[in-house]
C-alpha positions in Angstrom: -11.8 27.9 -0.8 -13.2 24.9 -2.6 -16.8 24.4 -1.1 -17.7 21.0 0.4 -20.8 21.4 1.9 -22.0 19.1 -0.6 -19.0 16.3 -0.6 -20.1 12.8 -0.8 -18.0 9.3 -1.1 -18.8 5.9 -1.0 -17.0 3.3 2.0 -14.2 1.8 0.3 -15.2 -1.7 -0.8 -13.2 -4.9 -2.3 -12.4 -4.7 -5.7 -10.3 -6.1 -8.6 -7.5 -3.7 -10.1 -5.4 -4.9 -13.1 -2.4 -3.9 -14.1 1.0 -4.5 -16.5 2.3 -6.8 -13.5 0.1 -7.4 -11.2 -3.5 -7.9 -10.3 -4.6 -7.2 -7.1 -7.6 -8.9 -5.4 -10.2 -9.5 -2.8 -8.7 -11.4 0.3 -10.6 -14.7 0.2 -9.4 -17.0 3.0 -10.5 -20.1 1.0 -9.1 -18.9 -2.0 -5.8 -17.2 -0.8 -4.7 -17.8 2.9 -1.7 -20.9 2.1 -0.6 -19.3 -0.7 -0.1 -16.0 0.8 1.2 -17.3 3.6 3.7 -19.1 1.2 4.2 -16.1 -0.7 4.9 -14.0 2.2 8.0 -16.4 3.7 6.2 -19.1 5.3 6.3 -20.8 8.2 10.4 -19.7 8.6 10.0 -16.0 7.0 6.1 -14.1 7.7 6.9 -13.1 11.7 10.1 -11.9 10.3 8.9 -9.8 7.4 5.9 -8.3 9.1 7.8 -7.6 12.7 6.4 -4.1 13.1 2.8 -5.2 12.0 1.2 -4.7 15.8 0.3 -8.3 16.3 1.8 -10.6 18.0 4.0 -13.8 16.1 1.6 -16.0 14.4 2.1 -19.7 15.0 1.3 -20.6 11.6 -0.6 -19.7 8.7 -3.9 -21.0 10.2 -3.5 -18.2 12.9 -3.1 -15.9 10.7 -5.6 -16.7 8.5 -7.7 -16.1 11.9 -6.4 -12.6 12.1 -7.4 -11.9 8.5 -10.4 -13.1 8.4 -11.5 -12.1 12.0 -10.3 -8.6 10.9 -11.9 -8.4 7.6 -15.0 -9.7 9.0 -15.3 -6.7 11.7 -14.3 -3.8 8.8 -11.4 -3.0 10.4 -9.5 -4.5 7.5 -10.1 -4.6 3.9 -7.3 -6.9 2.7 -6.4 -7.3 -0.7 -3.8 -9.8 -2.5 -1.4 -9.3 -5.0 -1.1 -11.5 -7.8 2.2 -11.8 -10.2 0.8 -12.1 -14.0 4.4 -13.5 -14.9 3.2 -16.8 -13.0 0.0 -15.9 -11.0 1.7 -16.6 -7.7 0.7 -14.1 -4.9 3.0 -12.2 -3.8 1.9 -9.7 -1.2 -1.0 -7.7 0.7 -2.0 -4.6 1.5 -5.4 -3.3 3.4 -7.7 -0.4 2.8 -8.3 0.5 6.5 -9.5 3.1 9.3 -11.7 4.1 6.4 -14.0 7.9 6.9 -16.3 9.0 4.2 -17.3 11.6 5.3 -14.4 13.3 5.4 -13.0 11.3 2.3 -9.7 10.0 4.2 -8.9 6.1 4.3 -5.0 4.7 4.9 -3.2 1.8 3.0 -1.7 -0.4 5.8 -0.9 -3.9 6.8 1.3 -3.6 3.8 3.7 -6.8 3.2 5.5 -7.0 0.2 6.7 -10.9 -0.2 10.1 -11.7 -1.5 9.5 -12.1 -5.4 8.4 -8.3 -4.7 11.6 -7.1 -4.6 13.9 -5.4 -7.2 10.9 -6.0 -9.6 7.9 -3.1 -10.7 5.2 -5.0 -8.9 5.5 -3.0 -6.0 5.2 0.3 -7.5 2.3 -0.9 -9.7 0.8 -1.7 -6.7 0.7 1.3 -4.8 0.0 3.2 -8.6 -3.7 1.0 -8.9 -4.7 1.2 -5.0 -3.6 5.0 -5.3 -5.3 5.9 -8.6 -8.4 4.0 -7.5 -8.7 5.6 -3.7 -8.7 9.0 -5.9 -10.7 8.6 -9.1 -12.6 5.8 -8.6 -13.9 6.8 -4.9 -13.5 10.5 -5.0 -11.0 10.3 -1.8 -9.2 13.6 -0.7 -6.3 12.2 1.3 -4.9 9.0 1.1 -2.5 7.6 4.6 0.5 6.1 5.1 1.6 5.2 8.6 4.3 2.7 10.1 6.4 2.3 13.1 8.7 4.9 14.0 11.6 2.3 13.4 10.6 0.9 10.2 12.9 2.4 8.3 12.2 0.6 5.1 8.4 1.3 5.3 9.4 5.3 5.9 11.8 5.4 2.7 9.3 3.4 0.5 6.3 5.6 1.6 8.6 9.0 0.5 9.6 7.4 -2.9 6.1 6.5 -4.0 5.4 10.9 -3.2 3.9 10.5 0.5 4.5 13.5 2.3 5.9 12.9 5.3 3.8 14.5 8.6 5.1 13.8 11.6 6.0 11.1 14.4 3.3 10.5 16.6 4.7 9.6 19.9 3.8 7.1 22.6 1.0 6.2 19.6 0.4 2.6 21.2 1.4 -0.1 22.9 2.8 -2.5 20.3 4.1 -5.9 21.1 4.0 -4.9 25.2 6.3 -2.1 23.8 5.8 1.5 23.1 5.0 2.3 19.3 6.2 5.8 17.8 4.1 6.3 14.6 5.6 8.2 11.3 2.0 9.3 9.7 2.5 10.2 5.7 0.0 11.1 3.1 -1.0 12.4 0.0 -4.1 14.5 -0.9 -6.5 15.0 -4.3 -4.7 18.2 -5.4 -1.0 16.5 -4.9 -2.7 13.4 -7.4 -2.2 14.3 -11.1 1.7 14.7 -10.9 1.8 11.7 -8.5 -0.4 9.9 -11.2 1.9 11.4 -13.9 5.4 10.5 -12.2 3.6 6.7 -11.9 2.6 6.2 -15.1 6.1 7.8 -16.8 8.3 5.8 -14.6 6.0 1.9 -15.2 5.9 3.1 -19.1 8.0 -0.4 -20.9 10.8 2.6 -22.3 11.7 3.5 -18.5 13.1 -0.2 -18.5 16.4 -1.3 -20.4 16.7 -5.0 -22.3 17.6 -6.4 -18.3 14.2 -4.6 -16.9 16.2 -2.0 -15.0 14.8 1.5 -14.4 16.2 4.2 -16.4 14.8 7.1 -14.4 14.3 7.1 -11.0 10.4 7.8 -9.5 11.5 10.3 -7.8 13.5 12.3 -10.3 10.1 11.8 -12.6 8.0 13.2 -10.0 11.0 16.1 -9.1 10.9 17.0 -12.8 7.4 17.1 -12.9 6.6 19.0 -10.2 9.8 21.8 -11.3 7.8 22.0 -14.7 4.2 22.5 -13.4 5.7 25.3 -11.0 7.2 27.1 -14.0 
């Protein structure tokens, strides 16, 4: 049993990751709020894309500027933005929160991947950076995923990037004026170097055919990986 009387982590903080596609960044409302907001659907797509995020609609992109800001400002949220190289739009967010270092446990949430997101790598080399730096750049031992219940999406996304699914906690909250279900996933330290592994194999350039589609699925990388290391 691996002794931790003598663990110690840092508080997640903001910070800067780059990658192949994407840099992600420190939520700056000055900086960042319109073209998120842009980047996330606008005025006729945000309350649409983030419809299980617990808050209610947002009446624009001042309010939810607000909500950032106000959320960022009280630790409950440390939002970053993710920034396409190919144009240096931004794309999406994501937020460190509910962080506990002590223990060494913080969760990814508030997650909203924009529309230029989709069918490309950014997404996975998203979640590759904020994963790799929650456990070797803080030291983290478990690393959270949680949606609603009835976010399908969210559920299958969380499983292909190798979050191990824990459970539904019911009745969780009130979301909405509604009950909220919560499906709680995670991955830990030990799970990390074939997760890291599975990442880096499947976002290598000859994983991607002259059209930029994958030639091996993540999760037959990380299958494959996994079947070897048990061997």
């Amino acid at each position: 049993m691996q002794d931790l009387r003598n663990y110690k982590v840092p508080a997640p903080a903001p910070v800067t990751l780059a990658g192949r596609f994407v840099v992600i960044e420190p939520f700056a409302r000055d900086q960042h709020v319109q073209a998120l907001w842009d980047g996330l659907g606008g005025d006729q797509g945000v309350n649409a894309l983030i419809r299980y995020f617990p808050n209610e609609d947002f009446k624009g992109v001042e309010d939810f500027g607000d909500w950032l800001e106000g959320a960022n400002a009280s630790g409950s949220l440390i939002t970053h933005v993710f920034r396409a190289k190919a144009d240096d739009t931004i794309v999406g967010m994501a937020s460190l929160m509910r962080p506990d270092p002590k223990n060494g446990v913080v969760e990814v949430g508030s997650v909203a991947h924009g529309p230029a997101m989709k069918r490309s790598p950014l997404s996975t080399e998203v979640h590759y950076l904020l994963a790799r730096h929650v456990f070797e750049d803080l030291g983290y031992r478990r690393y959270e995923w949680k949606c609603h219940n009835d976010n399908t999406p969210s559920k299958i996304t969380a499983a292909r990037y190798g979050f191990t699914f824990e459970g539904v906690f019911r009745q969780h909250m009130i979301s909405k004026g509604v009950n909220r279900d919560t499906a709680w996933f995670s991955m830990i330290d030990g799970e990390w170097p074939v997760l890291k592994a599975a990442f880096e194999a499947w976002l290598d350039p000859q994983n991607f055919d002259e059209n930029g589609a994958q030639k091996q699925r993540l999760e037959d990388l990380r299958a494959a990986l996994s079947a070897k290391g048990a061997q």
